[in-house]
Steps between C-alpha positions, in 0.01 A plus 500: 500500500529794255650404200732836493584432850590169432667576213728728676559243687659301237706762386631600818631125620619483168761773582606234753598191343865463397727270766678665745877585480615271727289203388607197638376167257356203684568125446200428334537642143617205321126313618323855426650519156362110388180597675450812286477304188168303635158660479502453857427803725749542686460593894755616717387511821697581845546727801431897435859655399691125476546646113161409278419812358955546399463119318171593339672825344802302419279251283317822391893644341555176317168445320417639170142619617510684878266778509209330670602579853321564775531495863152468726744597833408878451276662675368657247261198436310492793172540297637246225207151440533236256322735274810708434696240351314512218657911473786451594562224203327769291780786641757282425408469081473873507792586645711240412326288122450124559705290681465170607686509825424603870634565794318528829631561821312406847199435305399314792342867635233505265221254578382255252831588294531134397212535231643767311874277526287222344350674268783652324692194552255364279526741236886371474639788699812418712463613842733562781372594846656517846289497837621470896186319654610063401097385628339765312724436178415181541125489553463715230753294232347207569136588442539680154831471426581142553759352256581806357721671756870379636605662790825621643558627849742705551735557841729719662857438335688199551799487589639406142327806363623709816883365380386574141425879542819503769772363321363270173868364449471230795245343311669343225828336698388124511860485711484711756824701687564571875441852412174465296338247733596797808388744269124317460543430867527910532174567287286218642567683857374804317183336358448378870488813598293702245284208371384488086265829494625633186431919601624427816798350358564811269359747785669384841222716643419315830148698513412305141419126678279656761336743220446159287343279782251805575420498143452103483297512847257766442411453084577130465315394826336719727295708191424191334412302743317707779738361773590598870804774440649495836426091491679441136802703613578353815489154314694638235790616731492194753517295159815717417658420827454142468594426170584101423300413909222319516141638567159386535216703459372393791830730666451784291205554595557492905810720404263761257208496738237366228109363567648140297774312271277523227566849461884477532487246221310742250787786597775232446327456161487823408909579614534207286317585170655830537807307478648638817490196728535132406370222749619142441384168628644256721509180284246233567318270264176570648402856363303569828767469724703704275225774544500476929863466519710816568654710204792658421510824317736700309534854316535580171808724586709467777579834517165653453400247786807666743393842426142428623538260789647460850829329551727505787794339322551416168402115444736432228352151437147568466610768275656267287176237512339796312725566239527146429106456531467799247702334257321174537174653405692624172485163417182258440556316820208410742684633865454345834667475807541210729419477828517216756808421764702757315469716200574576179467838300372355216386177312397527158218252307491413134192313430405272807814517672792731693758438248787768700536561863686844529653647858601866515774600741761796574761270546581110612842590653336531810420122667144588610441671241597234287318209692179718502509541139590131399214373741278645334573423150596137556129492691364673123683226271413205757095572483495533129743312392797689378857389504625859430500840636620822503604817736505819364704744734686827468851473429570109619752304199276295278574129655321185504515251757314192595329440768359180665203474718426184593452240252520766186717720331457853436664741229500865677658772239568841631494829276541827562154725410702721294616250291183328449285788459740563180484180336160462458244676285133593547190276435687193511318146580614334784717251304701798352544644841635139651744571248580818550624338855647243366722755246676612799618241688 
């Protein structure tokens, strides 16, 4: 590039870097604030618009040195090579004196970025950079970078930081009333409904979900990847209408018209390094059959994933799955489902073992609902050895009851999502989250 043009460049995004009015914080600044004081680099990675660039700038307002911005998503930089990382350092000390700070945003567009990351790591810079592409981040970390990065992905809002920007107060009653538990009822309807997009939260502009998944599909996968258009988007919306079912590739590929599986595993990959999908196994100790047997798949907003697909009716309970899968994967849990008889949404393994069988359901007042849901769970904690388990449904009392199934005794608690979902906190291990359960009832 042309240093003038690039530093105009500079200037010009530099007009654009204080938070927006309505910022909204995220759950995660107590961990960024530790991990600030390492030498560390720091990346945040995550879906495009899930708030990167907003957290970056809010770490940029805190810090004493914050003038070496600069974001590669402009398309301005079409021309830019790993050569012009060397000027734009240069730019910086002439507009801006020596600093020993950066602050990079999808870096991840500029090829062979990772060397220059390295090398002013070495030079005892602290970095920060944020990227939406998880296999491409991670190729590249790993071969220069490795053990000098921690990363950070960052979602859609939870619901504790959807309740947080709604109505903070709820959050600090350890006891609560009949009118603050209907009022939390109230707003978890309302995160239902408009899902943790923070613009779309702050817009209510219905054309925004539909704008973003455009923007996801055609610069996150079909430009960088050279794949089918017409092919990628029909998997993208049958995905949408299916959210928390069970696929094989195998199906999608009958349904999408493809030449072989092979290729509706690579677009699967992509949706998921993009961070839009998520596939997840059914459990089985042998790793092949965990690869041949049928997946499940979720979205990373439940919203965005009703705006784009086709649904006759509203499936309340798979809608649910997702929100509780979401906030799984905020924690460092290793997600499966099982499979055999019957089913359950999700069994979770710490080391060599399932350590928590977990059933998602609208409600257990109904009796086949109930017996459908139970079934499947007891079937979970039988195989691996579990004597307790827990239903997470909408609105159902917290109870726990005991149930016997032959020789053995079970421990079923149930819990109402809402509640959960706001007595946890992200990136726990999967004791910590046992005991966020176990907090409730």
């Amino acid at each position: 590039m042309e240093r003038q043009q690039l530093k105009q460049v500079i200037i010009d995004q530099r007009q654009q870097l204080n938070l927006p009015e309505s910022f909204i914080a995220r759950n995660i600044r107590d961990e960024l604030a530790s991990l600030q004081k390492t030498r560390q680099i720091l990346v945040i990675t995550g879906i495009r618009r899930s708030g990167k660039s907003t957290l970056l700038q809010e770490i940029r307002n805190n810090a004493k040195e914050k003038n070496y911005y600069f974001n590669f998503d402009d398309n301005r930089l079409t021309n830019f090579t790993l050569a012009d990382f060397e000027i734009l350092l240069e730019l910086f000390v002439e507009l801006y004196g020596a600093e020993k700070t950066a602050y990079f945003d999808e870096i991840q567009n500029i090829p062979e970025w990772e060397r220059f990351v390295r090398r002013l790591h070495d030079q005892g810079y602290k970095i920060y950079i944020t990227g939406s592409n998880a296999t491409m981040f991670s190729q590249e970390l790993g071969t220069r970078l490795t053990g000098r990065y921690i990363k950070i992905e960052l979602y859609p809002f939870s619901f504790a930081e959807y309740v947080s920007w709604k109505k903070p107060e709820l959050l600090t009653s350890k006891q609560l009333t009949s009118m603050q538990k209907a009022e939390l009822q109230n707003l978890f309807a309302g995160f239902y409904e408009n899902g943790g997009f923070p613009e779309f939260l702050l817009l209510k502009n219905k054309a925004y979900l539909q704008n973003l998944f455009e923007s996801i599909l055609y610069r996150d996968i079909i430009v960088r990847f050279g794949v089918n258009e017409r092919a990628v988007k029909e998997l993208c919306v049958f995905l949408a209408s299916n959210i928390s079912s069970n696929i094989t590739y195998n199906s999608l590929r009958k349904t999408l018209g493809l030449a072989n599986a092979t290729t509706v595993s690579d677009y699967c990959s992509y949706l998921s390094n993009s961070y839009l999908c998520f596939f997840v196994n059914r459990f089985s100790y042998s790793l092949k059959e965990q690869i041949h047997y049928a997946k499940k798949t979720y979205f990373i907003d439940h919203a965005l994933a009703k705006a784009i697909g086709f649904r006759s009716s509203d499936d309340q309970e798979k809608t649910l799955e997702n929100i509780v899968f979401l906030e799984l994967k905020r924690c460092a849990c290793e997600i499966y489902f099982h499979k055999q008889k019957y089913e359950c949404a999700f069994v979770l393994k710490q080391g060599t073992k399932i350590v928590v069988a977990l059933q998602v359901s609208l409600s257990l007042q109904n009796a086949a609902t109930k017996k459908r849901a139970l079934q499947g769970l007891i079937e979970a904690m039988e195989n691996y050895g579990l004597t307790q388990g827990f239903v997470l449904t909408e609105n159902d009392k917290i109870s726990t009851e005991q149930v016997h199934n032959g020789n053995s005794k079970y421990t079923i608690h149930v819990i109402p999502i809402w509640r959960w979902l706001l007595n946890k906190k992200n990136n726990l291990n999967v004791d910590h989250l046992i005991l966020s359960f176990n907090e409730i009832v």
